[in-house]
Phi, psi and omega in degrees: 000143195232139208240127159234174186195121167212177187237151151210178158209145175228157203275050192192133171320146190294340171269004215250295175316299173297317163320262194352298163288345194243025172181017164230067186283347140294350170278286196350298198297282213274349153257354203237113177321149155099322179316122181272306158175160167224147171271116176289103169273337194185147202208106208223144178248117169268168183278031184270341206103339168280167192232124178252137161232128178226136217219139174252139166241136167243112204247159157247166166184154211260062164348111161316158214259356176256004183268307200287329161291333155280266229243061031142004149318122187245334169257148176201162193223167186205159171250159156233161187229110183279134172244105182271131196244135175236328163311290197283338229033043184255159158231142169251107173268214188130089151313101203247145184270150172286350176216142158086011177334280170326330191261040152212139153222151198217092186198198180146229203223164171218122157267144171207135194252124111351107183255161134294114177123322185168219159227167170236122163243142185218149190273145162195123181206187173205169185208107195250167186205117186259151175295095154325138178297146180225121158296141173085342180231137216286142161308334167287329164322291155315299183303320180295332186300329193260331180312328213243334139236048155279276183295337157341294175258018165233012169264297156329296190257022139312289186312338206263315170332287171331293204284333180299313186276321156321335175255346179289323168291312178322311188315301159334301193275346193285319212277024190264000000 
């Protein structure tokens, strides 16, 4: 299982942050490395009042050379899905993979608090991937298969986190 957790503060109220982020997916893109683009598919006010959002994102990355050789891949797409709390400042996220879908979850929550000063949001999640049974290739295979893009993609999209929410606050203090 692979756990992510980050922090940032940015200089602007949290919901002013959440407008932004949730509802400006070209900065996702022109800021978060490997992003290619993403497609807004749907966008629903449930009647609770939270905003459900769901966005296909399309990355390139650079497969370990034992990944490309199983599933044959240089590229990949994932949908992702936001239950946005505009009351909590919460978002409930939640990742679906495009293949091997029953075997991998992937989600959680961003929370975000009012500071003096801006907010602080912090990211908390996980990202599990179970050994599908595969005819014909040995359970230890598998399992190396997964030792190894498991942290993968979960090294990837740490990195795509840093860097987005580090550039969207940089964006934030120019534009004050």
């Amino acid at each position: 299982m692979f756990k992510f957790n980050y922090k940032e503060r940015f200089p602007v109220s949290g919901k002013k942050f959440l407008e932004r982020t949730m509802y400006n997916f070209d900065e996702y893109v022109k800021f978060a490395p490997n992003l290619e683009r993403v497609e807004v598919l749907s966008r629903e006010t449930l009647p609770d009042g939270r905003e459900k959002t769901a966005i296909r994102v399309f990355a390139k990355a650079a497969f370990p050379e034992a990944v490309r050789a199983v599933m044959k891949i240089d590229s990949m797409d994932w949908k992702e899905e936001y239950t946005i709390d505009w009351n909590k400042l919460t978002v409930d996220w939640n990742v679906e993979a495009p293949v091997f879908t029953e075997y991998v979850e992937c989600g959680g929550t961003s929370n975000v608090k009012d500071i003096v000063g801006g907010c602080e949001m912090s990211v908390a999640g996980t990202m599990k991937i179970e050994t599908p049974p595969m005819k014909g290739i040995p359970d230890p295979v598998v399992r190396t298969f997964v030792g190894i893009i498991e942290p993968f993609i979960g090294r990837l999209v740490s990195l795509n986190l840093k860097k987005y929410f580090k550039s969207i606050r940089e964006a934030m203090e120019k534009e004050r």
